[in-house]
C-alpha positions in Angstrom: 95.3 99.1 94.1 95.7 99.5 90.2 97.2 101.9 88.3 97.8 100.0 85.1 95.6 99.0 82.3 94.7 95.6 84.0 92.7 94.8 87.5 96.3 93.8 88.9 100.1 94.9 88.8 103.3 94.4 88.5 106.4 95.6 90.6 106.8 99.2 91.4 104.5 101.3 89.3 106.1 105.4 88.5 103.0 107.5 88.3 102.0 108.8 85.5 98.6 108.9 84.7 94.2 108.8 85.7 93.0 105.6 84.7 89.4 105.5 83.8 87.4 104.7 87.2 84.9 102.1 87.5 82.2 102.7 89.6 78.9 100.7 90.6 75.5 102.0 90.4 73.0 101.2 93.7 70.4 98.8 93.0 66.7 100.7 93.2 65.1 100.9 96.6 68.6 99.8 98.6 70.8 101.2 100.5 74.3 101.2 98.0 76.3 99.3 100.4 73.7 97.1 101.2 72.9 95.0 104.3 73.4 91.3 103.2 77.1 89.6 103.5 79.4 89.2 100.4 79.6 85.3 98.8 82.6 84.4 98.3 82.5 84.3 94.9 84.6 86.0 91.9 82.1 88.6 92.4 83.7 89.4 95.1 86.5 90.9 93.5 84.0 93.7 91.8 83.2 94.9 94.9 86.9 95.3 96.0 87.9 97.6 92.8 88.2 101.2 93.9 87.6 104.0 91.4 88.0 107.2 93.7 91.6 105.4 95.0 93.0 104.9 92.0 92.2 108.7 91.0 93.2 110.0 93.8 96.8 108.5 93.8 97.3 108.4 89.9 96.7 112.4 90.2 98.9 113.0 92.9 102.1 111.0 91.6 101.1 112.1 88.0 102.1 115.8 89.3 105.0 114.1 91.1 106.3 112.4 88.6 109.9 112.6 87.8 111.6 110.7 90.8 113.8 107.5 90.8 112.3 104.4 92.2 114.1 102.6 95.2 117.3 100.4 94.3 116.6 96.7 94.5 120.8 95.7 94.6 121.6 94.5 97.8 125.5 96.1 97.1 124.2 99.8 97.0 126.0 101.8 99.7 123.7 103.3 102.3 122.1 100.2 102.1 119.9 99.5 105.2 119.1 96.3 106.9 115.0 95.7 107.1 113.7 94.6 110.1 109.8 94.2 111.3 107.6 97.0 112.1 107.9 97.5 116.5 107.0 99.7 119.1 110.1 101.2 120.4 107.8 103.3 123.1 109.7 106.2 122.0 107.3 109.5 121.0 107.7 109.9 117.2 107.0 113.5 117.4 106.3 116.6 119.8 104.7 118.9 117.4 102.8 119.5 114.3 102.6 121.8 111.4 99.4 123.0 109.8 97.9 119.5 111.5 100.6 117.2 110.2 102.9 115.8 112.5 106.5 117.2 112.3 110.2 117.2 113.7 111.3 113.9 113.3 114.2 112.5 115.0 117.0 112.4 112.5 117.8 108.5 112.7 116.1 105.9 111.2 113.0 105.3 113.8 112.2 108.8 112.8 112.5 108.3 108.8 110.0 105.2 108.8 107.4 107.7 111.4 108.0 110.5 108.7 107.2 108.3 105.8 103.9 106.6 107.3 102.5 110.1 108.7 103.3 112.0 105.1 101.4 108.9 103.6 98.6 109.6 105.5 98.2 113.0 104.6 99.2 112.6 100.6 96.3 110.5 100.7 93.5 112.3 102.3 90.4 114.4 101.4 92.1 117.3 102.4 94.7 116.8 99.5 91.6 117.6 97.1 90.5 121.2 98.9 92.7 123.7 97.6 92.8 125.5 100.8 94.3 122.9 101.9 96.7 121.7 99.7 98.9 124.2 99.5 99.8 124.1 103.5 99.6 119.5 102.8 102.3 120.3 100.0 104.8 122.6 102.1 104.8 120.6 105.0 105.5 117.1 103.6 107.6 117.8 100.2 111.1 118.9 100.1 111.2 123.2 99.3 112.2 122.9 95.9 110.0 120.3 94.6 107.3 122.6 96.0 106.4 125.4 93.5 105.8 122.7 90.6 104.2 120.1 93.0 101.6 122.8 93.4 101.3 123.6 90.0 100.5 120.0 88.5 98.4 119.3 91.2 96.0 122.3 90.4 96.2 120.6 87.0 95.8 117.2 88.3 92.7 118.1 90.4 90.8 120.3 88.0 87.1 120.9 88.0 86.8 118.2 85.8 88.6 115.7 88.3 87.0 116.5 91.1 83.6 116.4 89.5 84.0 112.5 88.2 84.7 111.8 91.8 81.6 114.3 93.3 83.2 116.8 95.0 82.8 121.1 93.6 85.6 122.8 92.8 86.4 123.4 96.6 87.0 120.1 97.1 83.6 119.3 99.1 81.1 117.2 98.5 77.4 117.5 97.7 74.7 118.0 100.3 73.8 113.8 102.0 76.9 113.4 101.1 80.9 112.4 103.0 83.8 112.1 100.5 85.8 109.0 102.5 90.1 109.4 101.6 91.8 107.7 104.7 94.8 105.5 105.1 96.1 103.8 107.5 99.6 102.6 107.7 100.3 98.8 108.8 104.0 99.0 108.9 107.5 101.0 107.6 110.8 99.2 106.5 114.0 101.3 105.9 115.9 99.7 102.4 118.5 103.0 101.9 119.4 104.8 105.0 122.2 107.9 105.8 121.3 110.9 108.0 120.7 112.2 104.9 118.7 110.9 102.7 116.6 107.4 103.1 114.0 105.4 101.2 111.3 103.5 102.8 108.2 101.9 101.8 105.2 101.9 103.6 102.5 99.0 103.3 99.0 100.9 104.0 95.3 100.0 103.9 92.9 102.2 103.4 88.8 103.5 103.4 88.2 105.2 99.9 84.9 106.4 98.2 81.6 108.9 98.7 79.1 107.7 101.1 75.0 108.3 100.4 72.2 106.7 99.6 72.8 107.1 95.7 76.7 107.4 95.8 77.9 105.6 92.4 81.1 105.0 94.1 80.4 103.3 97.5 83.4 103.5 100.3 85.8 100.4 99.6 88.9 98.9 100.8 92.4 99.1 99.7 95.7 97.9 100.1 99.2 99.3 98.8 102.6 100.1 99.4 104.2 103.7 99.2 107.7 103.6 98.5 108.9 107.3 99.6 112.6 109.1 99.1 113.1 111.5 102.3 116.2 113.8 102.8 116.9 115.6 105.8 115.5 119.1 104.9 115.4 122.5 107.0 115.7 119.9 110.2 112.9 117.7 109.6 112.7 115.0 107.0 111.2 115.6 104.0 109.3 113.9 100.6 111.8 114.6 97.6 109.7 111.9 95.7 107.6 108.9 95.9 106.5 105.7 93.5 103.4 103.1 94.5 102.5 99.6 93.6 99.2 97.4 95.1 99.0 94.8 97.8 100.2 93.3 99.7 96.7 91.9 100.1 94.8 90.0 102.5 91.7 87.5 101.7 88.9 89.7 102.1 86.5 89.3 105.2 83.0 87.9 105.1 82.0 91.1 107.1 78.6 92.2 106.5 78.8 95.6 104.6 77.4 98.8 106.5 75.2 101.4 105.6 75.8 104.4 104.2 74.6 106.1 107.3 77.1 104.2 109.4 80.3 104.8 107.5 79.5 108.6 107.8 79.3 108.2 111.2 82.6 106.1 112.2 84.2 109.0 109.6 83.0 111.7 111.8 83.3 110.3 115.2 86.6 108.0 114.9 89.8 110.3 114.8 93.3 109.6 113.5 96.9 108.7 114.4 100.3 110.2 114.7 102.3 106.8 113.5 105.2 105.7 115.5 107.7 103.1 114.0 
């Protein structure tokens, strides 16, 4: 994922922008995910640029902007030693809030579950439905970084937003039509920890884009890492801020691409996760 000028990045990128999206148009007569499998060619790397990604998260951190990357100097106190993603086989939560898993355990298993759950829901269609926002923002952001939060992201997903990605003004897309925003977490490390506050970054792949037979911005791939500042808030641990940067990323599969009518159908019929460290 890109949020620069260029089809790559650098080190952590601070939000604070839309980049222009690029989409691509279906060929005449064909489905616009087609049915052949991808050459490995630089061509390749056309079809792996996502448009309605890089909206989606430049818009959200552009209304969060304002918060302090993650220190990199291995002297800072608080300092926590990273280890490898494992199941513990302890429950990360018992209960959730307006859908969102919530009541972490205050230690650090329960940090790195907090921080790949809220990425999951910052990054979702239901960010973009303002009915839904609202309860998305309250649940996962620390209270007083929620009254602006809400405002910028009105302002971030205006009519005119939500249009160049084909959704109305409720967030919802057009009749044929599934608007694809899911991510899916494929491990947490701890770099700050105190029972109080704690950053962790969160290295996610995800399925972004619009499904349909003449969708201009066909559902891709996309891999990134979340770096999120918690602090223990109203006894549950809370977003204060966040920063993102792409990769890292995999060589892409020779998988044969599915049909539009397919990806609808895995979106409707395969449910989610409540992530455990």
């Amino acid at each position: 994922m890109s949020l620069g000028d260029g089809a790559s990045g650098g080190g952590d990128t601070e939000y604070g922008g839309v980049r222009q999206t690029r989409t691509r148009l279906p060929d005449r007569g064909t489905d616009v995910y087609g049915g052949a499998r991808r050459g490995r060619s630089s061509s390749r790397s056309l079809v792996t640029v996502v448009g309605v990604v890089v909206l989606l998260i430049a818009a959200i951190a552009f209304a969060n902007r304002g918060g302090g990357g993650s220190s990199s100097d291995d002297d800072t106190p608080g300092k926590a030693d990273t280890a490898p993603t494992a199941a513990s086989g302890t429950r990360p939560v018992h209960t959730k809030t307006d859908g969102i898993p919530s009541g972490f355990a205050r230690d650090e298993q329960g940090v790195q579950s907090a921080a790949a759950n809220y990425a999951v829901a910052l990054v979702s269609a239901d960010i973009l439905k303002p009915a839904r926002r609202t309860a998305i923002v309250q649940q996962v952001f620390v209270p007083n970084q929620v009254p602006a939060l809400e405002d910028r992201l009105a302002k971030a997903y205006d009519r005119d937003f939500l249009n160049k990605i084909g959704l109305d003004e409720n967030g919802n897309p057009g009749a044929g039509h599934t608007y694809v925003s899911r991510t899916m977490p494929i491990g947490t490390k701890t770099t700050q920890y105190s029972d109080t506050a704690a950053t962790v970054e969160v290295w996610c792949t995800g399925v972004f884009g619009m499904t349909g037979e003449d969708s201009t911005s066909p559902v891709s791939t996309d891999w990134f890492t979340m770096t999120l500042q918690l602090r223990w808030s109203s006894g549950d641990w809370k977003v204060d801020s966040f920063t993102q940067k792409e990769g890292p990323a995999p060589v892409n599969g020779d998988n044969k691409v599915s049909t539009s009518q397919e990806i609808s159908k895995a979106v409707e019929e395969f449910g989610g996760f409540t992530y455990a460290r």
